[in-house]
C-alpha positions in Angstrom: 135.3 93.9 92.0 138.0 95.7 90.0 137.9 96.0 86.5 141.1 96.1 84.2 140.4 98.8 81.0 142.7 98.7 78.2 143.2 101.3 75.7 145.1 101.8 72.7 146.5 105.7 71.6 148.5 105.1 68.3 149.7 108.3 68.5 151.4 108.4 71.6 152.7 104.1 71.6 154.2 104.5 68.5 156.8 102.0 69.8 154.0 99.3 70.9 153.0 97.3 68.0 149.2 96.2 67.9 149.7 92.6 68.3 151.5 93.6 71.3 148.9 95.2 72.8 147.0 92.0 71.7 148.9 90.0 73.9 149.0 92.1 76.9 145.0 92.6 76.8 144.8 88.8 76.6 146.4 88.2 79.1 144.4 90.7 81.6 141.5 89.7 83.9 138.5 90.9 82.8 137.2 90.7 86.6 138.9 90.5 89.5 137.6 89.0 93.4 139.3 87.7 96.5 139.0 84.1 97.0 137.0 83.6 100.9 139.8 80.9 101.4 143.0 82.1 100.6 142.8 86.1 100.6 144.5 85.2 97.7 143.7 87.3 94.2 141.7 85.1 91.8 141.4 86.4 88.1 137.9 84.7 86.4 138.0 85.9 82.2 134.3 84.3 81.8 130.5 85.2 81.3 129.2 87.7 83.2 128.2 87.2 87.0 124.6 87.1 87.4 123.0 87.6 90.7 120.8 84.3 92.0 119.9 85.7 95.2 120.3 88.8 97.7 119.7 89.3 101.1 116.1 90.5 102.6 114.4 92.0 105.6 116.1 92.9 108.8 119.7 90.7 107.7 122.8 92.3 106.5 122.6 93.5 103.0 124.8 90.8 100.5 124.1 89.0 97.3 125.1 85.8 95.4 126.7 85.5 91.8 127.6 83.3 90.1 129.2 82.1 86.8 131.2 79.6 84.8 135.2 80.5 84.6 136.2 79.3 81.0 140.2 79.2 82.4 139.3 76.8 84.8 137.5 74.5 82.6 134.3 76.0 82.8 133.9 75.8 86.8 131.1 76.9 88.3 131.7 79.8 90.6 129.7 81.4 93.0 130.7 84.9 94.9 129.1 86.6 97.9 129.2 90.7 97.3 128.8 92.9 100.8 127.7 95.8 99.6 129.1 97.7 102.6 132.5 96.5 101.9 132.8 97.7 98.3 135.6 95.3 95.8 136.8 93.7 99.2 134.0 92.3 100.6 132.6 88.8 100.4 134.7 86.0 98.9 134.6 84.0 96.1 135.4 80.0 95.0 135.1 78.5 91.5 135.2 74.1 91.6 132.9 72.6 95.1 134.5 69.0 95.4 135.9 67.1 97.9 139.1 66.4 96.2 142.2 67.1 98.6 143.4 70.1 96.5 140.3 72.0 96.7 140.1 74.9 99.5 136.3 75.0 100.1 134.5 70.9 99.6 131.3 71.1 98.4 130.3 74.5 100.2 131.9 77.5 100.9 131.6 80.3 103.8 131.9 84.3 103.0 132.5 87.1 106.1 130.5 90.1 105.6 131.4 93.8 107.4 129.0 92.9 109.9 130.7 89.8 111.1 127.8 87.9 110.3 128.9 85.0 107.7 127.4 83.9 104.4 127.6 79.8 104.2 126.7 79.0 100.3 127.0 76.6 97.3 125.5 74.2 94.7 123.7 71.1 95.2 122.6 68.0 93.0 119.4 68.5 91.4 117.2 66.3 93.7 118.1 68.5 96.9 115.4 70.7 97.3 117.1 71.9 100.6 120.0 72.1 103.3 120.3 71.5 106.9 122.7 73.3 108.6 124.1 71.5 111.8 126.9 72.4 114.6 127.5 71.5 118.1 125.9 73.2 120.5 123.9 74.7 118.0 120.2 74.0 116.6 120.3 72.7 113.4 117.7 74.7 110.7 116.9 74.1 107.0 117.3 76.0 104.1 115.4 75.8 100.6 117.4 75.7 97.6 116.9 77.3 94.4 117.5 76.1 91.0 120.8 77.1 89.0 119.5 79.2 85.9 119.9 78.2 82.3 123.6 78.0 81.0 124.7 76.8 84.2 124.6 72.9 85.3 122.1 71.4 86.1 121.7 71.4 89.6 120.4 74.0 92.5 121.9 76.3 94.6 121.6 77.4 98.5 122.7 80.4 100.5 122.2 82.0 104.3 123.6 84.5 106.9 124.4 82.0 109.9 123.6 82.5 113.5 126.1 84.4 115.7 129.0 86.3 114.3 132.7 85.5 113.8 133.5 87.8 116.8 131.3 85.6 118.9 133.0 82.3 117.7 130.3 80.8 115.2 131.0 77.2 115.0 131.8 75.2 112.2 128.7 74.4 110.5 128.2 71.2 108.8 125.6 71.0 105.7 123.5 67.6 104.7 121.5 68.4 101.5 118.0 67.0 101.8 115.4 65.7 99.1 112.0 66.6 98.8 110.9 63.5 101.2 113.7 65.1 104.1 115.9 62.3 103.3 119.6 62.9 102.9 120.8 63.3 99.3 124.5 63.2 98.7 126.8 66.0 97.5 127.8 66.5 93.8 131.1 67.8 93.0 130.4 70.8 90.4 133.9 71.4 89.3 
C-alpha cells in the first residue's frame, strides 16, 4: 500500500502559497490499494486499516483489514494483504451489496502470489458462519468472526479456497448460516 507524503519547504516554494499547498494535500490519498475487481486504483482517505484476521499453519501467508472510507459515505471496506506480493498484492472493495453498480455483491475474492485465492466479506449479525458451495466441488463451512467496535454491527468471514486459479477454481457461491445451520440472508453493508 503506497503512501503519499507531503512536505512543505518555505524556502525553496516561495512561489506556492500555503493555502495552496492546503489544497493539494487535501486532495491526496492518504492510502492507496488496487481494487480485486477492476485492477483499477482506489484512493480510501479514512481511519486506519486494522487487521481482523491473518492466515495460519501450512496456508499461504495473507491477512484481512478492514475499515470505514469516509469519501464513500462511511463504507465498510475490507482488503486482503499478500505479504509476498508487497503494495500489489491482494485486492480490496469498500460497499458488499447486491445493487447492479456494485463490482463484488455481498462477497468478494482476492488472488494471492501463490495462486491460491482469498474469498471474504461481512455478514449480518446472526450468521455465525458461511458455507462455501461450487459444482463439482464439496461444499465446507466457515466460522465467522465479529466486526470490532467502530465498525457495524455485524461479523465477518475469510478463507484460502481449494485449488488454485491456474487449476481453474470454480466459482464459489456463499450461503451465510445461523447458529441452528439454517440459512440467514445477506446484509448489504454499504
Amino acid at each position: 500500500m503506497a503512501r503519499a507524503k507531503v512536505t512543505f519547504d518555505s524556502m525553496k516554494h516561495k512561489s506556492i502559497s500555503r493555502s495552496a499547498l492546503l489544497v493539494l494535500a487535501a486532495a491526496l490519498p492518504l492510502t492507496v490499494s488496487c481494487s480485486a475487481s477492476t485492477g483499477t486504483q482506489t484512493a480510501h482517505a479514512s481511519a486506519s486499516p486494522r487487521e481482523l484476521a491473518s492466515s495460519s499453519g501450512d496456508t499461504p501467508a495473507w491477512s484481512l483489514w478492514g475499515w470505514l472510507d469516509a469519501a464513500q459515505g462511511s463504507s465498510l471496506c475490507l482488503e486482503v494483504r499478500d505479504p509476498k506480493a508487497g503494495s500489489a498484492g491482494g485486492g480490496s472493495e469498500c460497499g458488499f451489496t447486491n445493487q447492479p453498480t456494485d463490482t463484488t455483491g455481498y462477497y468478494a475474492s482476492a488472488p494471492l502470489v501463490s495462486q491460491r485465492i482469498v474469498d471474504y466479506g461481512p455478514l449480518p449479525a446472526t450468521a455465525v458462519a458461511v458455507r462455501l458451495s461450487a459444482p463439482g466441488r464439496r461444499s465446507f463451512t466457515v466460522r465467522s468472526q465479529p466486526l470490532p467496535a467502530g465498525f457495524p454491527a455485524g461479523r465477518f468471514w475469510s478463507t484460502v479456497l481449494p485449488g488454485t486459479a491456474a487449476s481453474g477454481n470454480p466459482t464459489w457461491t456463499a450461503q451465510p448460516l445461523d447458529s441452528q445451520g439454517k440459512p440467514v440472508a445477506f446484509q448489504a453493508f454499504d
